[in-house]
N, C-alpha and C positions, 0 to 999 in steps of 0.2 A: 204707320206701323203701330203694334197694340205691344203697351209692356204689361203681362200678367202677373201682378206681385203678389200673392197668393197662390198654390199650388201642390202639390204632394204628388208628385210623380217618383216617389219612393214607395209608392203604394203598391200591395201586391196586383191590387188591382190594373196593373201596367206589366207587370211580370213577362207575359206572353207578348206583347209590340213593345216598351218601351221604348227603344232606337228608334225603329219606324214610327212612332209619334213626333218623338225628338225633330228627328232629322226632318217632320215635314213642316216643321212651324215656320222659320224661315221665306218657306215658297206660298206660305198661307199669313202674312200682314202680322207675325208674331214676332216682333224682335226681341226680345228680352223675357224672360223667366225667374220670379224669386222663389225656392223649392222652399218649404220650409217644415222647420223640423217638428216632431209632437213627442218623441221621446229621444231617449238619448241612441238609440241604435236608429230613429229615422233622423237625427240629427247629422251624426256620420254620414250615412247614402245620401244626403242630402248635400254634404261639403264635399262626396266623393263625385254627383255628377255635376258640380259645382266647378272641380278640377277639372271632369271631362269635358264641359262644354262650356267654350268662352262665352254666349250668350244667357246662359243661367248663373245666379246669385243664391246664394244660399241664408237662411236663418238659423238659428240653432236654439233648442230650448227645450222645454218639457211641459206640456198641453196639462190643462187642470187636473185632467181626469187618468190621468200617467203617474202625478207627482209621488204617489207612494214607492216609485223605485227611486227618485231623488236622495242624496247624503252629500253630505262634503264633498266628497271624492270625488262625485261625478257633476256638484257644482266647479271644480277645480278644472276637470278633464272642459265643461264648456268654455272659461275662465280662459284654460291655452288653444285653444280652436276656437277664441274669436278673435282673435289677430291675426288668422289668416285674410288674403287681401280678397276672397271672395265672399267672405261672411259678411253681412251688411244689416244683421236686427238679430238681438235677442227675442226669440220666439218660437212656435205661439204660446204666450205664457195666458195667464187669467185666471178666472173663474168661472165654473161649470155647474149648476146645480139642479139642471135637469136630470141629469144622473145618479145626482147627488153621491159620489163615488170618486176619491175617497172621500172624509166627512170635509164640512166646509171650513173647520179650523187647521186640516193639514193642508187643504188647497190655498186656504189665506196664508199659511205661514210660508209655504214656496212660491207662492206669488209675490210676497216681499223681499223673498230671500233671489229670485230673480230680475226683481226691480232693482236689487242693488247692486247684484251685477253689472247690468245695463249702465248701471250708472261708474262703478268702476273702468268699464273697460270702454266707455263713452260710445255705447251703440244705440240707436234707434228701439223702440221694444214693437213687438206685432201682440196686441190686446185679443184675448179671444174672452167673451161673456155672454154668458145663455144661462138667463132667469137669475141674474145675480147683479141687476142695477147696480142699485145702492151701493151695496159692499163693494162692488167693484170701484167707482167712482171714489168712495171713503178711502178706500187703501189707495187711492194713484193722485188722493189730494192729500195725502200723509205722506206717503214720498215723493211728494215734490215732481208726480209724472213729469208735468208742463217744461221742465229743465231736460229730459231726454227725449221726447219728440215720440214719434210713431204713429201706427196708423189704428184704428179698433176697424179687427176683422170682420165682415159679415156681418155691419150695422143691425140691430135687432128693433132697437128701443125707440119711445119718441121724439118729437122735435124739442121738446124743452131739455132733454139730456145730451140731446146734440146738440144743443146750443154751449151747455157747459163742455163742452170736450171740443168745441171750435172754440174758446176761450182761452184751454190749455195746448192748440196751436196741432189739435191732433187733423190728421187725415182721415178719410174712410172709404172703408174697403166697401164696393158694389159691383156682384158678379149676379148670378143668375135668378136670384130672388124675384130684383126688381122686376122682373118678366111674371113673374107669376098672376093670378086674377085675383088673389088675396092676399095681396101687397101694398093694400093702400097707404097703408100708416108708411111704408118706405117711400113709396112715392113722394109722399109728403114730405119727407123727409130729405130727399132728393131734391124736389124741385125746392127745398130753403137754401141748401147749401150753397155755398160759392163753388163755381168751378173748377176753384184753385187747392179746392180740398177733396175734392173726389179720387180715388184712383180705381184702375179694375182688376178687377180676381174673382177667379173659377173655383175655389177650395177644390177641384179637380181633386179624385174623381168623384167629387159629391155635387151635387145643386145645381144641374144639368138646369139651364135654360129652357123656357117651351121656346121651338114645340121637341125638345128633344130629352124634356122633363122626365126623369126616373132612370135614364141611360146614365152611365158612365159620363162623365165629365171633363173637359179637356180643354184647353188654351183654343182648340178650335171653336169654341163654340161662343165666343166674346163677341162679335161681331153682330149677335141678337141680344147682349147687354148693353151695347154701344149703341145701338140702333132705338132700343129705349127709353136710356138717356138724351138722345139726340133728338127724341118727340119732346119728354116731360121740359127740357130745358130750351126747346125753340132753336137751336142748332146745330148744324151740319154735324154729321156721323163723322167725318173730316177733326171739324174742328173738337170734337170731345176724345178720337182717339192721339192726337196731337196735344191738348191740356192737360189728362191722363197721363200721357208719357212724361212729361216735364212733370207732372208732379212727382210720377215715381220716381223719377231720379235724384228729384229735393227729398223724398222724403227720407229715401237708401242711401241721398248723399253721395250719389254716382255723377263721375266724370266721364258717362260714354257719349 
């Protein structure tokens, strides 16, 4: 059974099946789902089908490139819905600078400002960073990341930056990239890794796996990122969707 901890099945893009996606993971090698949020209305949908289905987990947080609707208020509102008992990471928080939107001192200032939360209410954080190394790495060794744990979403960067962020005890998210034919640098990156830090995610509905690359995205489609991890790393498809599972569960700190 595959745990997808990455996902956004709050997406409109799901609007018209959602249920019928839902309901057919189970009968398809899916046990487990972490939905997670990018603003604060997909953080909600995301604790609401969190409540609906006891197989999904939820995250809650506000994506870089959101943080301008961020204040107090709705740091507070995350604050009391992460003690609910299905929330399991603040996230995805980070930085974003390919869009560069908003500028990179309000997305650094709510990036710290939900690092601290994280660190308040003692949950895991889900890192999202695109074209923002550096600065990201600087602010999560100023706060002390390595004390809250977590995973960095959708690996981007080289081996040497992943060697510091396997240092601060972090995880990493590999969904449908790796499959691609201009993927080597992840490759790489992959086959350095220890096993025991890998987990899988679909960022569903984005980053469709070939060969079903530019479609819609979905916890079904794991099975062809398992499958090439299971070459780069010399073992059973077996054995990576069973190492995967146990780590997701260390890393959400689940007792299923």
């Amino acid at each position: 059974m595959i745990f997808d901890t990455h996902a956004h099945y709050d997406d409109e893009a799901f609007d018209e099946d959602r249920e019928v996606i839902l309901s057919s993971l189970k009968s398809n090698n899916i046990s487990y789902v972490t939905n997670i949020g990018a603003s604060i209305a997909s953080s909600r949908m995301s604790l609401e089908l969190a409540k609906k289905n006891n197989f999904i987990f939820a995250a809650i947080g506000v994506h870089p490139n959101e943080v301008d609707e961020l204040n107090e208020e709705k740091i507070q509102w995350l604050k009391d819905n992460s003690s609910h008992p299905k929330v399991v990471a603040i996230g995805e928080i980070g930085l974003d600078y390919y869009w560069n939107e908003p500028s990179p001192d309000i997305q650094k200032k709510w990036f710290e400002r939900q690092l601290d939360l994280a660190r308040e209410v003692k949950l895991p954080v889900v890192i999202h960073s695109r074209d923002a190394a550096k600065d990201t790495m600087d602010i999560m060794k100023y706060k002390k990341a390595e004390e809250l744990g977590g995973v960095i979403h959708c690996y981007s960067y080289h081996k040497e930056q992943a060697r510091e962020y396997l240092d601060m005890g972090f995880y990493f998210g590999i969904g449908g990239v790796i499959t691609f034919n201009n993927a080597k640098k992840l490759r790489e990156v992959v086959e350095y890794l220890p096993m025991d830090k890998i987990v899988l995610e679909t960022d569903a509905p984005y980053l469709s796996p070939v060969p079903n690359r530019g479609k819609r995205n979905s916890s079904l489609n794991l099975p062809y990122v398992v499958k090439t991890i299971a070459e780069i790393k010399g073992i059973s498809e077996k054995e990576v969707m069973d190492l995967t599972r146990i780590n997701a569960k260390a890393l959400y700190r689940l007792e299923v």
